[in-house]
KEPA-611118 format. One record per residue (C-alpha): residue in three letters; x, y, z. Coordinates in pm, whole numbers, padded with zeros to 5 digits, always signed. Layout:
BEGIN
ALAXYZ;...
***
This chain:
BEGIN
UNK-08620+04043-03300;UNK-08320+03857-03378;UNK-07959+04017-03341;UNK-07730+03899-03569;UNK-07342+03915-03401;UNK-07079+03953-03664;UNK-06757+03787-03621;UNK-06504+03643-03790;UNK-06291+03293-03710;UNK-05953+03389-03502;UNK-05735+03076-03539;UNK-05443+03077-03322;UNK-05136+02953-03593;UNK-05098+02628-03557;UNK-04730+02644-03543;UNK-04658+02935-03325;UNK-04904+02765-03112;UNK-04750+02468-03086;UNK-04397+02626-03004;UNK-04578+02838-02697;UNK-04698+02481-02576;UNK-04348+02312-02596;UNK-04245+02638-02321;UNK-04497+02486-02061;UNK-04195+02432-01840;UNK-04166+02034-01788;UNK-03864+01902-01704;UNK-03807+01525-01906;UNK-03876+01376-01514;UNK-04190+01548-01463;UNK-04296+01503-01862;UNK-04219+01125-01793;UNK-04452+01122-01456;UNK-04732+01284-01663;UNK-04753+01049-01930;UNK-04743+00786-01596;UNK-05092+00964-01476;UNK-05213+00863-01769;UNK-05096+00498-01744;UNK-05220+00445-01385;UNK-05577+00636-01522;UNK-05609+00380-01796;UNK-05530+00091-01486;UNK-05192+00005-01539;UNK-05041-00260-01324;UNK-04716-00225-01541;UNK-04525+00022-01693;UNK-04172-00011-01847;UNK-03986+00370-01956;UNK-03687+00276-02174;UNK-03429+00535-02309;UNK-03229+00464-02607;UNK-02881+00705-02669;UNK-02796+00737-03032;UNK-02743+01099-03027;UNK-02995+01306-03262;UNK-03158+00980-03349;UNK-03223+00852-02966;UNK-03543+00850-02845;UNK-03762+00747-02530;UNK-04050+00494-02515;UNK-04330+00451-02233;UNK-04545+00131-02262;UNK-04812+00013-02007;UNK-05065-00301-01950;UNK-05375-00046-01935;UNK-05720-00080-02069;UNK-05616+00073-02415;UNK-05761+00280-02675;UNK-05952+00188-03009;UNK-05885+00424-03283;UNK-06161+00638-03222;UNK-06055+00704-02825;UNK-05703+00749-02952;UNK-05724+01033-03185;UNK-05954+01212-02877;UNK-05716+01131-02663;UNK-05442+01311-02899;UNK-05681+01603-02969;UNK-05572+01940-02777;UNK-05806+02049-02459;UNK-06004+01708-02454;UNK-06127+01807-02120;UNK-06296+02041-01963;UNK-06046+02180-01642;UNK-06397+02262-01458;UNK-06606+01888-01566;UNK-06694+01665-01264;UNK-06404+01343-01313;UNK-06387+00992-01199;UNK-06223+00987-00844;UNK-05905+00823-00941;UNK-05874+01041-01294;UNK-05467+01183-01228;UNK-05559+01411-01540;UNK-05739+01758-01548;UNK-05700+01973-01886;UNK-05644+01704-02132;UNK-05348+01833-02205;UNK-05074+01640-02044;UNK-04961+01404-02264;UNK-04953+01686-02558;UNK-04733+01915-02353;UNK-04494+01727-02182;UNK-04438+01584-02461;UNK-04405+01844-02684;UNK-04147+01967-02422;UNK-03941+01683-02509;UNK-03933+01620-02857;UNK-04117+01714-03247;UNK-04251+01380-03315;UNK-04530+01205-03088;UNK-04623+00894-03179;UNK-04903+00712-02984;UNK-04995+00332-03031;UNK-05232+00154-02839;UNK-05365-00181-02843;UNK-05754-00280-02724;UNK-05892-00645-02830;UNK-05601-00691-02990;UNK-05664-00403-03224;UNK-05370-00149-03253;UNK-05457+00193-03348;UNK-05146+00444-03433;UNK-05152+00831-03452;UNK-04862+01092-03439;UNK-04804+01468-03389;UNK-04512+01612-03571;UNK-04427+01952-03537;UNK-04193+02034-03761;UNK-04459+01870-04035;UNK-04677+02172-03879;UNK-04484+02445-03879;UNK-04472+02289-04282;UNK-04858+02279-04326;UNK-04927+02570-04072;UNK-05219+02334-03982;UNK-05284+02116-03693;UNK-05237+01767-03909;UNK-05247+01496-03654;UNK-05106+01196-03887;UNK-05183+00865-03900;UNK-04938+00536-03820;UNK-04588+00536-03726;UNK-04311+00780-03920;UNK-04123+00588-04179;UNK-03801+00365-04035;UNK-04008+00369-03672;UNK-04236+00076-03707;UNK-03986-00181-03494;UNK-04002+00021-03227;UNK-04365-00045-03163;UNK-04273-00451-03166;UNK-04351-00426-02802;UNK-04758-00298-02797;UNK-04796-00580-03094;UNK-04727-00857-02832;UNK-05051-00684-02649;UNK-05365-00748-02616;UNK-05462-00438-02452;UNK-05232-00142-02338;UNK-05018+00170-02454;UNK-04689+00279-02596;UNK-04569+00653-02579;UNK-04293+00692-02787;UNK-04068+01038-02812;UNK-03846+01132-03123;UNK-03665+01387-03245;UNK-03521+01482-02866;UNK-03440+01801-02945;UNK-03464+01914-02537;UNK-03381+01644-02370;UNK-03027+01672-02193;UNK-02749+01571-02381;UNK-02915+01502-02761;UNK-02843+01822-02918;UNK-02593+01976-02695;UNK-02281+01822-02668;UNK-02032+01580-02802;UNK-02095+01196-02773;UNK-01901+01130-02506;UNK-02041+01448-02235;UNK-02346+01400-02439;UNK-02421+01073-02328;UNK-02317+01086-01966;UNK-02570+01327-01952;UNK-02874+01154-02085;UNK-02746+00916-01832;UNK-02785+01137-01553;UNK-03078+01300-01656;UNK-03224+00910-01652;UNK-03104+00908-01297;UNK-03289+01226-01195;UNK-03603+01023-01372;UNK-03581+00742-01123;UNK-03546+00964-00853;UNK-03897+01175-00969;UNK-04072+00882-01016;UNK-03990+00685-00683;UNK-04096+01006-00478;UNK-04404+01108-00712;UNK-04527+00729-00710;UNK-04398+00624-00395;UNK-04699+00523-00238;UNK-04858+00362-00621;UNK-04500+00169-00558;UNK-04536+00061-00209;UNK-04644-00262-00065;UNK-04651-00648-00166;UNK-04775-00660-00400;UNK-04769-00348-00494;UNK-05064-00159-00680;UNK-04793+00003-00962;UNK-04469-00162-01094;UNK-04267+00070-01274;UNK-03954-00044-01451;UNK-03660+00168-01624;UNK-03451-00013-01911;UNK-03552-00384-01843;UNK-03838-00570-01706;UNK-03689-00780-01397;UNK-03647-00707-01063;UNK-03333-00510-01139;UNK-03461-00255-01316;UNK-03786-00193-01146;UNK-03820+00181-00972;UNK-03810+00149-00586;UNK-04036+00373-00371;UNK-03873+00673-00218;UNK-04075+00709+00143;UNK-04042+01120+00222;UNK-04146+01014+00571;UNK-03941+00720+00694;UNK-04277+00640+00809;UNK-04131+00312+00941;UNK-03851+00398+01057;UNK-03910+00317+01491;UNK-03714+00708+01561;UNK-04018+00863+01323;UNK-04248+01041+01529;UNK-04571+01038+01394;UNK-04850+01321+01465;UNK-05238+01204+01484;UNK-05418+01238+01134;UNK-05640+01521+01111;UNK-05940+01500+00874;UNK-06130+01838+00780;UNK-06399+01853+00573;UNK-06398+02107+00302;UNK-06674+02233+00010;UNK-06436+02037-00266;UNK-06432+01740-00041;UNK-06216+01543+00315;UNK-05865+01701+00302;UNK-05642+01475+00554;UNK-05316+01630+00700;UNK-05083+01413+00898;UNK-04718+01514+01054;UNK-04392+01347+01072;UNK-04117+01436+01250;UNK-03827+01212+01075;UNK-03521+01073+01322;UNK-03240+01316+01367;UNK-02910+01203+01173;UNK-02748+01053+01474;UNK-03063+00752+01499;UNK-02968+00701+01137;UNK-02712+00517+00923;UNK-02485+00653+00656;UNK-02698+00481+00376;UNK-03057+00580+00537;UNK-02960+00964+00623;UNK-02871+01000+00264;UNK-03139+00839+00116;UNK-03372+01022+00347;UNK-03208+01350+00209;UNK-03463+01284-00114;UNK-03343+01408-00426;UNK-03297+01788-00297;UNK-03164+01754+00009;UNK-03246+01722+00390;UNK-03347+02143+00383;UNK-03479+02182+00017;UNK-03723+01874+00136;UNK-03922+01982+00437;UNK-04280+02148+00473;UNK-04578+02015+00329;UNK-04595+01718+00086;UNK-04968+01775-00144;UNK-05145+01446-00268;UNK-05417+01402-00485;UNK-05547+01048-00543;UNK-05198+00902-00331;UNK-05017+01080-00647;UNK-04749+01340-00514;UNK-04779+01703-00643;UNK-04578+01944-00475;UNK-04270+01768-00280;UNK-04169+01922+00035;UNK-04291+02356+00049;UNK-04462+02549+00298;UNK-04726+02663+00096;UNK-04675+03028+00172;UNK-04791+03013+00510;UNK-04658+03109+00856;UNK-04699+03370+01155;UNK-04600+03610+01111;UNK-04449+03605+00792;UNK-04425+03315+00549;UNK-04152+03061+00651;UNK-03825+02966+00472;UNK-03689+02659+00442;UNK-03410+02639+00762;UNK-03172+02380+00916;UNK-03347+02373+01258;UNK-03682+02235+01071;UNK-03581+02054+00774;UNK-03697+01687+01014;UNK-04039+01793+00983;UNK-04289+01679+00680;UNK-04638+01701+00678;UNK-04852+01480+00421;UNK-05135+01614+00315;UNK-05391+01435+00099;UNK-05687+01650-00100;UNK-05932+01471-00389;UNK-05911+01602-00739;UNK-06272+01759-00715;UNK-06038+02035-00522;UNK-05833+02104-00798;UNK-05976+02434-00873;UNK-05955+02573-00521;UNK-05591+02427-00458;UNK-05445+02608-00813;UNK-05329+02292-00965;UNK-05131+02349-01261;UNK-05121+02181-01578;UNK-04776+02040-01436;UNK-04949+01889-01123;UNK-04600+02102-00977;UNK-04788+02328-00780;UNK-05026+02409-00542;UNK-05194+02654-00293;UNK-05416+02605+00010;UNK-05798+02776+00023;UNK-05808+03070+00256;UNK-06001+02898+00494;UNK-05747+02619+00580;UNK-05454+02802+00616;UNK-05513+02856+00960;UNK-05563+02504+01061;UNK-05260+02451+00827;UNK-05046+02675+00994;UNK-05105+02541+01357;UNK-05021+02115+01189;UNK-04728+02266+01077;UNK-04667+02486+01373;UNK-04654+02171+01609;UNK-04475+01975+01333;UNK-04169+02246+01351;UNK-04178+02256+01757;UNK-04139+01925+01792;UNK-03897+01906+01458;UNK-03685+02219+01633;UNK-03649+01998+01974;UNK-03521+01710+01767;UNK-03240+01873+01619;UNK-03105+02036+01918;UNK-03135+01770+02114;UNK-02963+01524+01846;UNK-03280+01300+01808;UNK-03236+01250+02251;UNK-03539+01417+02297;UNK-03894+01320+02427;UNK-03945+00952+02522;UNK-03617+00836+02441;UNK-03438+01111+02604;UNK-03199+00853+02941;UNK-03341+01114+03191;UNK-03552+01408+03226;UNK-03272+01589+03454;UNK-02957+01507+03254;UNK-02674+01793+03424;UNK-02616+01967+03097;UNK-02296+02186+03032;UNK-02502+02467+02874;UNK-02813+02615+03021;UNK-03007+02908+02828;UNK-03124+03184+02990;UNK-03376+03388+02837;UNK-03350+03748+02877;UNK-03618+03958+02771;UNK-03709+03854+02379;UNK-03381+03692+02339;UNK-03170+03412+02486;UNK-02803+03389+02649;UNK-02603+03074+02718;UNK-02452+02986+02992;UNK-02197+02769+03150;UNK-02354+02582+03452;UNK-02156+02575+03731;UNK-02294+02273+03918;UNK-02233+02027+03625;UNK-01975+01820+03802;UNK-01683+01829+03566;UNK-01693+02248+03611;UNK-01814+02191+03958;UNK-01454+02010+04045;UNK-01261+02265+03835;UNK-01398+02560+04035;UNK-01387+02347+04368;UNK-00962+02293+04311;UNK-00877+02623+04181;UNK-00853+02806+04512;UNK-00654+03126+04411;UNK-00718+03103+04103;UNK-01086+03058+04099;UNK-01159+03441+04004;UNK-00954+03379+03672;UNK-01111+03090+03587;UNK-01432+03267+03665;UNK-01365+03537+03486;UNK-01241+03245+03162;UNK-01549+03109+03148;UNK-01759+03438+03138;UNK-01523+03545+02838;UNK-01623+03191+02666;UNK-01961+03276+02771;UNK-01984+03623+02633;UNK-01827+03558+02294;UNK-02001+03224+02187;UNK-02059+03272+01810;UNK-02356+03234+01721;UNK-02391+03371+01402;UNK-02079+03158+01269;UNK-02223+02841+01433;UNK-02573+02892+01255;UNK-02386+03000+00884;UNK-02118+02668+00955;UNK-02469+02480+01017;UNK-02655+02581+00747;UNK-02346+02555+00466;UNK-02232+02230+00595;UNK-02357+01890+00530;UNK-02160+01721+00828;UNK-02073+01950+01161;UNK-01834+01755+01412;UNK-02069+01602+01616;UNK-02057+01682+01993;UNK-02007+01416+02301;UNK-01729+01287+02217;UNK-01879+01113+01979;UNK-01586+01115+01738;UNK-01310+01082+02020;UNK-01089+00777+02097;UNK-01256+00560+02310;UNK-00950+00595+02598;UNK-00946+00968+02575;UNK-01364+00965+02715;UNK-01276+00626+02946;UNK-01011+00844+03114;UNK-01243+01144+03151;UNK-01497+00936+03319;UNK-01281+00776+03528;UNK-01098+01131+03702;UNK-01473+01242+03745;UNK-01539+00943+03910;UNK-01291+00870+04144;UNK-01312+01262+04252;UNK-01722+01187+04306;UNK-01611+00885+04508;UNK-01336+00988+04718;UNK-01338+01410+04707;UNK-01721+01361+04778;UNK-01794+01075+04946;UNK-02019+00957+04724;UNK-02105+00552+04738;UNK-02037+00365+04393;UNK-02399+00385+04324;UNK-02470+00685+04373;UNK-02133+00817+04160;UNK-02281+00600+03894;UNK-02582+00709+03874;UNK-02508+01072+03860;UNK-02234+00972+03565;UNK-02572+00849+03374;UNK-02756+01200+03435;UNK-02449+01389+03315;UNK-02397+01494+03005;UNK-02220+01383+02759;UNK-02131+01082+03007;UNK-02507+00955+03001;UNK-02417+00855+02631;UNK-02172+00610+02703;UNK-02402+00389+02986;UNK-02217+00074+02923;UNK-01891+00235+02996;UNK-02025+00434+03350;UNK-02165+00089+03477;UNK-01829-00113+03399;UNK-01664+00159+03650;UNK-01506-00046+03989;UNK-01746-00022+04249;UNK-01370-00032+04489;UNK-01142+00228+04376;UNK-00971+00237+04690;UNK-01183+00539+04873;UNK-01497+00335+04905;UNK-01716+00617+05154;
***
């Protein structure tokens, strides 16, 4: 017996639908990287992104030297939901819904136009929006809009290869907003923030000679061409790199390596703000999620932690982990239709949490130890003015006693050793903590400590009381004073300075 079901078609409207698309959420940089996927997918080696102000008439263009389309593969390609999220993909496919070109650029603009070139045969299709919300059908209209046809003088010079190209920029910062002037400084900035994107996203497409992506951004020589943006100063000599660990999932090898990136005093002016990355030094720690050496989520701790999730804080923000996951995981890692986000399976985010764990330690005793810590650190028994002294689940600070220069203070006071006892437990006792962590969280530059900052006579003359009391109060030999100069702090930071001392200073033991 044969049941008959009744129904009747449910259409979405085409227009309504087509406005719920355009609030998908891209930003123009993350619109531009999509329509990049699909550029690297089709085997670009070249890709030039040019933006042209002009007010309500400017509009964006993004060509490549891909493989192409024939007219056929074009209008699929412009369809809505060519893909199936859940169908098995070719390892290097960036794309997952078929809907990334669509959205992001619906987010954008009204009119997509799409030309590509394959044998030397250029095929031409366009969306228009405000033609459907006309219609109230989903017309997908052949060739270029009238008074647009120079602009695709470019893909004509092709034989193979594809040209985006974006009009009516109704979202795009600065088009519709404001006047000329503030209108077109910020297009210009928003192109800015679009170089930025696309040298993290890309970096590692973008790295290497010669590399395996070129991009370029309004021109096509050397000047103009998008320079990687390494979230790891992976070769920088201060980096400290953690051994790679490879665990094998159900979706596939998921590879998760540390860095630990060189605290700000091992850096330059130029490479600590470049390092920063387009958020800043705290926005940009945690976990940075490939798939197919394309970034996804830049720089988040993925929720995890022990025993509560972690934030984003000052002490950790050296420490980066890279992790790298094939797109046959898509599904279990909640990619999005943005490629913005993403969250681990249950079943790694313990081995997740202990990377990141030992990626934070070692990122923590970095910090505090102003990038002087581990291998590189002059001694292992540097006299240090403050000691910590843990007390029960929390920590005090002291001031030790036996570090020379407080040693010879306490040594000379004779009556009035109990008050300058009694000084330094006051500074000891009201060290503020809270104000020190605020003043290093809110500020991008703390006065750095060791005299680091001081004229160079004000620390030579410091060195040289200590050492002529270590010499002739003590009895030490010039050697000896020397050397315990080098294991002082902040003294062991100036090493040229301690072994220039006079070995006669006129109490020779």
């Amino acid at each position: 017996m044969v049941t008959f079901i009744r129904y009747e078609m449910a259409r979405p409207d085409a227009s309504a639908m087509a406005q719920a698309l355009r609030g998908v959420g891209y930003s123009l940089a993350s619109a531009i990287a999509d329509l990049v996927d699909n550029s690297v997918a089709a085997g670009a080696r070249n890709i030039w992104i040019d933006f042209h102000w002009a007010g309500r008439e400017s509009w964006v263009r993004v060509m490549d030297d891909g493989s192409g389309m024939d007219e056929d593969e074009l209008f699929q390609a412009m369809r809505l939901g060519t893909k199936n999220a859940l169908s098995q993909r070719e390892p290097k496919d960036l794309g997952r819904f078929g809907l990334g070109l669509k959205t992001a650029s619906f987010a954008q603009c009204t009119r997509l136009t799409v030309a590509s070139s394959k044998a030397a045969k250029l095929a031409v299709w366009r969306w228009d929006l405000d033609h459907i919300a006309r219609v109230g059908d989903w017309h997908l209209l052949k060739g270029a809009a009238s008074g647009s046809d120079t602009l695709f003088e470019p893909i004509r010079h092709q034989d193979m290869g594809t040209l985006v190209l974006w009009e009516n920029l109704d979202r795009v910062p600065g088009v519709e907003v404001y006047s000329s002037k503030r209108g077109e400084d910020a297009f210009l900035r928003a192109i800015d923030d679009v170089e930025a994107h696309l040298a993290m996203v890309f970096h590692r497409y973008l790295e290497g000679s010669p590399p395996a992506l070129r991009l370029f951004i309004n021109g096509c020589d050397e000047r103009a061409r998008v320079q990687p943006w390494d979230p790891f100063l992976s070769g920088h000599p201060a980096t400290l790199h953690r051994p790679t660990e490879r665990i094998d999932t159900r979706c596939g090898l998921v590879e998760v390596k540390g860095f630990v990136l060189p605290h700000k005093d091992r850096l330059d002016g130029e490479q600590y703000k470049d390092a920063g990355g387009p958020r800043g030094w705290t926005a940009q720690q945690g976990f940075y999620v490939y798939r197919n050496r394309r970034l996804l989520v830049a720089g988040s701790w993925l929720g995890l932690g022990r025993p509560r999730a972690w934030t984003k804080e000052e002490v950790h923000k050296l420490a980066r982990l890279r992790i790298d996951i094939p797109n046959s995981a898509d599904a279990e890692w909640g990619i999005d239709i943005k490629k913005s986000v993403a969250r681990p399976p249950t079943e790694l985010r313990p081995r997740l949490t202990a990377l990141a764990e030992d990626a934070r330690t070692l990122a923590r005793r970095v910090f505090v130890h102003r990038g002087r810590y581990g291998p590189a650190e002059a001694s292992p028994n540097v006299a240090r003015v403050w000691r910590s002294v843990e007390k029960g689940k929390s920590v005090a600070y002291r001031v030790d006693r036996n570090h020379p220069a407080v040693r010879e203070v306490l040594e000379q006071a004779g009556g009035l050793g109990p008050s300058v006892e009694r000084m330094l437990r006051i500074i000891e006792e009201t060290v503020p903590f809270q104000r020190i962590w605020l003043d290093t969280v809110e500020k991008t530059d703390l006065q750095p400590g060791g005299f680091e900052n001081a004229p160079s006579g004000e620390v030579r003359a410091l060195v040289e009381v200590l050492y002529r009391d270590l010499r002739s109060r003590i009895g030490l030999t010039a050697a000896t004073a020397k050397a315990q100069l080098l294991n002082t702090e902040p003294f062991n930071r100036y090493p040229e300075l301690v072994k220039g001392l006079p070995d006669n200073t006129g109490g020779d033991a």
